[in-house]
C-alpha positions in Angstrom: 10.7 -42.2 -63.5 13.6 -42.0 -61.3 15.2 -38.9 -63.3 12.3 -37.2 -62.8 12.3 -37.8 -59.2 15.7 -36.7 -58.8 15.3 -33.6 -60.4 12.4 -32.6 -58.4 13.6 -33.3 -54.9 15.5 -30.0 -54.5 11.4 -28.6 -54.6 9.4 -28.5 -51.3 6.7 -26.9 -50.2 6.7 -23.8 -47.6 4.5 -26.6 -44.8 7.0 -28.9 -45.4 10.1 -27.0 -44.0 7.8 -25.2 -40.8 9.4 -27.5 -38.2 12.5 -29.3 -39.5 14.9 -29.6 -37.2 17.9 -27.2 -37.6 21.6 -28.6 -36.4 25.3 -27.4 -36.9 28.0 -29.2 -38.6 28.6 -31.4 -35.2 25.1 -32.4 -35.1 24.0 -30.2 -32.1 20.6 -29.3 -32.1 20.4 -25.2 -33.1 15.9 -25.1 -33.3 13.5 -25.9 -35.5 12.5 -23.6 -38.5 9.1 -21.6 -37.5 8.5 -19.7 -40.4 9.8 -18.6 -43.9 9.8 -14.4 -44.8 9.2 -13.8 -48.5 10.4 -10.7 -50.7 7.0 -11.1 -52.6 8.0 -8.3 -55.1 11.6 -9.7 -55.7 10.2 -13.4 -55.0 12.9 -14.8 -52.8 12.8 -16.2 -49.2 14.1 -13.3 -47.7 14.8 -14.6 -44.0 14.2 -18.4 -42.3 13.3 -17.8 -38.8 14.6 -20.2 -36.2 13.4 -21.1 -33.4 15.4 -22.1 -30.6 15.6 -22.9 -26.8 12.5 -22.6 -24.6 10.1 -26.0 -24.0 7.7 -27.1 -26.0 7.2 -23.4 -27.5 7.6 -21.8 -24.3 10.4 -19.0 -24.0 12.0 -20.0 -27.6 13.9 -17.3 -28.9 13.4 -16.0 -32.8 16.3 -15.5 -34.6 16.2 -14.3 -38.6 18.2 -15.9 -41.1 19.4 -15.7 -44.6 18.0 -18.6 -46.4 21.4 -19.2 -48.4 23.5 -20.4 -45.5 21.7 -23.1 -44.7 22.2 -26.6 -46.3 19.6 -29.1 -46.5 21.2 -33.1 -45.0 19.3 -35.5 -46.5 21.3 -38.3 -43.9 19.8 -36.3 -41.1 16.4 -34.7 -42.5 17.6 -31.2 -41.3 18.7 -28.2 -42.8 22.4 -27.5 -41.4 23.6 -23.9 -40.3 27.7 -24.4 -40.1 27.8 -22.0 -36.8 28.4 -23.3 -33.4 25.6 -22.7 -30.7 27.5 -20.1 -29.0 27.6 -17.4 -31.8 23.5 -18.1 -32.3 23.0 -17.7 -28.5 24.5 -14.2 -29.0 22.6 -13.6 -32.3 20.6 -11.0 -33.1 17.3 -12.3 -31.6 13.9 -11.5 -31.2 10.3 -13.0 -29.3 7.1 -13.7 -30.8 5.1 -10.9 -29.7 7.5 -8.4 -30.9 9.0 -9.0 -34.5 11.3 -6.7 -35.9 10.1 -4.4 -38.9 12.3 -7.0 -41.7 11.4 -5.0 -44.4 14.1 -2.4 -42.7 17.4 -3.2 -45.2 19.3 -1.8 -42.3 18.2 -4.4 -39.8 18.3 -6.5 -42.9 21.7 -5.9 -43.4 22.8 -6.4 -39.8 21.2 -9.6 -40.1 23.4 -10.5 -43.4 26.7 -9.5 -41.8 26.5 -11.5 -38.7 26.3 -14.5 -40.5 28.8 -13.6 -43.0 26.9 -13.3 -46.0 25.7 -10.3 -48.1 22.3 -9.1 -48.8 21.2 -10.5 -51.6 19.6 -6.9 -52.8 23.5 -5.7 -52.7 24.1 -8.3 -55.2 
């Protein structure tokens, strides 16, 4: 029984990451993750989309990110992204009323490069 635990606790379900906490490799608190983006014809999470600063939903910033650099700490309950604040502060960003067009593969792309990692359509 504990095998089979084991090898299922890499699965979760789409619910269960809306709202995990999001830190860096210090510990700081980078958001929370509001939503997942799915390539539903190549059936891969496309983007994660953070959520971060603001109050209690109020004036949070968006921000798109590749699935693949973030880490999930099981210590902590949170995914890790190993960037410091500063360089998400000055990410490409976006608010909730006006979401970029992320099918784009240029915006996509520019998304990719900032965060050092290549589209996985380029692959």
């Amino acid at each position: 029984m504990t095998q089979a635990k084991e090898i299922t606790s890499d699965i979760v379900k789409a619910e269960e990451v809306i709202g995990v906490d999001v830190q860096n490799a210090k510990g700081e608190d980078l958001g929370t993750i509001n939503t997942l983006v799915l390539d539903k014809r190549a059936g891969f999470v496309r983007y994660v989309v953070l959520s971060f600063g603001g109050f209690l939903g109020m004036g949070d910033k968006l921000f798109a990110l590749p699935w693949e650099i973030l880490s999930y700490n099981e210590a902590r309950d949170c995914f890790v992204l190993d960037i410091p604040q500063e360089k998400l502060k000055n990410a490409p960003g976006f608010n909730k009323n006006q979401w970029p067009n992320m099918s784009d593969r240029k915006w996509g792309e520019s998304i990719f490069n900032y965060y050092g990692s290549r589209p996985y359509w380029q692959k």
